[in-house]
C-alpha positions, 0 to 999 in steps of 0.5 A: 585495441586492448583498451577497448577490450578491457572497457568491454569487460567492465561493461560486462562484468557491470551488467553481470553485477545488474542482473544478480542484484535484481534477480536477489531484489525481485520479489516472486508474485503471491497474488492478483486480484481484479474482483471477477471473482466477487470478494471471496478473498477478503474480509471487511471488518464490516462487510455490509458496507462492500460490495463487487460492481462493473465500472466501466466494464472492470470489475471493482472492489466498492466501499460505499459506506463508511464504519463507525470509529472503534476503541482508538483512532483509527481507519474505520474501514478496512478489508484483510486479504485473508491469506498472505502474511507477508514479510517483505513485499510490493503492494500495487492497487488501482483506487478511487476515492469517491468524496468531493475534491472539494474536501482536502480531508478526503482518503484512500488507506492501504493496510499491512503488517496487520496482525489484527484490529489494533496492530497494524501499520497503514498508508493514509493518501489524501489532498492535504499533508499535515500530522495526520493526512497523508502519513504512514501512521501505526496503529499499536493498541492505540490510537494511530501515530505518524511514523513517516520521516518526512517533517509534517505537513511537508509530504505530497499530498497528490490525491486530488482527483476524481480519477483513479490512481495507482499506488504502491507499497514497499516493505524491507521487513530486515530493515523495517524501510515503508514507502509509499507511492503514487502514479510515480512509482519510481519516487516515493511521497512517504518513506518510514522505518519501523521494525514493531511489526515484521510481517502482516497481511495487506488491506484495501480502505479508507479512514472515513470516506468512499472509494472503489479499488481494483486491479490488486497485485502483491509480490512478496515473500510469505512467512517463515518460506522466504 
């Protein structure tokens, strides 16, 4: 009997344990955003090249055209959610990336730690893995940098279908911990530490191909109000 109550105790005290740590991990919701209110809430580094259409009955956010390249290498096509400078967060995106499977190269890029043009971080998705595709990369007044630790060429290149996939950003800005995720959400592809920029604003877009993105939801702590 007092064996029994003793397990039952430390079941509860683990449990207890549990909830505290998620409670302190969770992150409170700052913003969701499925585009039924057109694109008011971004800015495109070239705006002509977006617009908000119905696909399938869901509203979605479409890159139709790419941007040319800038002063250094880098996406050409970005759009900034204006009002969220983020520290640590969870970015979770809806996203299809409309160029031919065939094409290995082809792309879906999630921006953050922006701070502008040439001070940001991004997640590049694609079909193939090398020093330059499917990377966490910096881009720091210069042109972009691999910063993910895994070896190149050896990280999960999964974006290789038509469909539309989920993907997921974690950022510890104490830590300076980036992973990347795709439709497993528990196990990510690309994991980076880096502490250049400890907070930014998020983005949708791609490096140099067409997408379409929806169903955006971020979860973070905003600066200087953690």
């Amino acid at each position: 009997m007092k064996k029994t109550i003793f397990i039952l105790i430390i079941i509860s005290i683990l449990v207890s344990c549990k909830k505290e740590n998620q409670g302190r991990d969770s992150l409170p919701l700052l913003f969701v955003d499925d585009f039924e209110n057109n694109m008011e809430n971004w800015r495109p580094n070239f705006p002509q090249n977006w617009r908000v259409m119905n696909d399938n009955n869901d509203m979605v956010y479409y890159l139709f055209k790419t941007g040319p390249q800038g002063s250094v290498r880098a996406p050409t096509s970005r759009s900034i959610l204006e009002s969220y400078d983020v520290t640590d967060f969870e970015l979770i995106v809806q996203a299809k990336c409309l160029t031919d499977t065939l094409n290995l190269r082809r792309d879906i890029c999630l921006f953050f730690g922006y701070q502008d043009s040439l001070h940001y971080y991004y997640a590049h998705f694609s079909a193939t893995s090398d020093k330059v595709h499917n990377v966490i990369a910096i881009v720091n007044d210069a042109d972009r940098v691999k910063i993910n630790l895994e070896p190149t060429g050896t990280s999960k290149a999964l974006l290789t279908g038509e469909k539309w996939y989920t993907l997921k950003i974690v950022r510890k800005a104490d830590s300076g911990l980036i992973q990347a995720f795709i439709e497993d959400m528990e196990n990510p592809v690309l994991t980076a530490e880096d502490k250049s920029f400890s907070h930014g604003k998020i983005g949708l877009g791609s490096f140099d191909d067409t997408a379409r993105f929806t169903k955006v939801k971020l979860n973070g702590h905003l600066l200087n109000k953690k």
